[in-house]
C-alpha positions as CSV (number, residue, x, y, z in Angstrom):
1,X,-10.8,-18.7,1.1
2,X,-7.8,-20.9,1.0
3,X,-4.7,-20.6,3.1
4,X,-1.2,-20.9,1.8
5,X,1.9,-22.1,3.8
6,X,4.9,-21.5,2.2
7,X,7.9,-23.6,3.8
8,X,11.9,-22.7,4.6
9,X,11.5,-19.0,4.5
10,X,15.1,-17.7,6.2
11,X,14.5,-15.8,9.4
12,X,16.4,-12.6,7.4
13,X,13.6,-12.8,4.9
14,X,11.0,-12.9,7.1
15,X,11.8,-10.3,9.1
16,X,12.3,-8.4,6.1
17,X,8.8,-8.7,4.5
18,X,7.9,-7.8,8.1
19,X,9.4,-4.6,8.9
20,X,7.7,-2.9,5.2
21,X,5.1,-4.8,6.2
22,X,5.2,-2.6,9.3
23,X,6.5,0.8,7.5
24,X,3.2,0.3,5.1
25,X,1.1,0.1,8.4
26,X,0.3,-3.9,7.8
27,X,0.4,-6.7,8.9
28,X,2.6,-9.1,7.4
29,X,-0.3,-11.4,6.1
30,X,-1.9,-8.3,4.8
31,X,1.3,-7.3,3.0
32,X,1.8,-10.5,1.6
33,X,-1.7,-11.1,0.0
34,X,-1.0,-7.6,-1.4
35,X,1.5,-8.5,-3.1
36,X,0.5,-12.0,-4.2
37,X,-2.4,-10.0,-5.9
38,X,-0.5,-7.5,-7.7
39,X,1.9,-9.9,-9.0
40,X,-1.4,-11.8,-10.4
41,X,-2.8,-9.2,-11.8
42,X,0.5,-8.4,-13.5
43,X,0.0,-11.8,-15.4
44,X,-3.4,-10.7,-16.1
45,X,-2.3,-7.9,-18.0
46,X,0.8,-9.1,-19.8
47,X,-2.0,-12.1,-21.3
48,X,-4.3,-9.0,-22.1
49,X,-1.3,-7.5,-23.8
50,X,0.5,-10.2,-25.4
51,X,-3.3,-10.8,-27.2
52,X,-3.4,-7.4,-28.4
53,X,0.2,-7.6,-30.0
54,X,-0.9,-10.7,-31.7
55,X,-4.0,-9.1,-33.2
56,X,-6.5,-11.0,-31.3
57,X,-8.6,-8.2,-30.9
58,X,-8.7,-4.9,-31.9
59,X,-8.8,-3.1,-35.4
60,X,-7.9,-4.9,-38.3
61,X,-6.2,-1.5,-39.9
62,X,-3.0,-1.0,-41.4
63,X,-1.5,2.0,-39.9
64,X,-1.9,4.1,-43.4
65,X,-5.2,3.3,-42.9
66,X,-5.7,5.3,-40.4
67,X,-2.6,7.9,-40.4
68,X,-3.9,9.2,-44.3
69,X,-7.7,9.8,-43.7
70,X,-6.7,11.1,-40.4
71,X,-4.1,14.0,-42.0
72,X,-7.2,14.7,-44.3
73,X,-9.7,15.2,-42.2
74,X,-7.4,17.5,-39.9
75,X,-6.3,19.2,-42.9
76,X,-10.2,19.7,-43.2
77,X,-11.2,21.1,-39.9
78,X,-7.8,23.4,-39.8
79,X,-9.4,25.2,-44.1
80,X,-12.8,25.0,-42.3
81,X,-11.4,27.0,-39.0
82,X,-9.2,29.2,-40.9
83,X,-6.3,28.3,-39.3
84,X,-3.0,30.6,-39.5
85,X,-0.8,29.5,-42.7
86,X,-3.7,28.3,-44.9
87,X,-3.5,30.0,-48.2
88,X,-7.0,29.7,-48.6
């Protein structure tokens, strides 16, 4: 592992990060690489997202692909069931 040093940190700040450091039963190191990790894992998922919104993976459907053979196949199963309103 790799340690980090991270310079001119005010005393306020500090001693903020250490007291919910303290409330969350941690120490401040522990707190810290918590939160380090969350924020890259964040990252992580906004790239996994902003792939998915490009079309980079995933169906290749328009929506009415999907929406109109959908509707038919529930109308289907709801005949098939004899669902309440179906005039038969």
């Amino acid at each position: 592992m790799v340690a980090l040093q991270i310079r001119d940190v005010p005393e306020e700040l500090r001693d903020k990060l250490a007291a919910i450091a303290q409330e969350r039963g941690q120490s401040l190191q522990s707190y810290l690489f918590d939160l380090l990790s969350d924020e890259a894992r964040r990252r992580d998922n906004l790239a996994v997202l902003d792939r998915f919104s490009r079309g980079a993976y995933g169906a290749r459907l328009a929506a009415e692909d999907v929406v109109d053979p959908l509707r038919l196949a529930r109308a289907e199963r709801d005949r098939a069931a004899g669902a309440p309103g179906d005039a038969g």
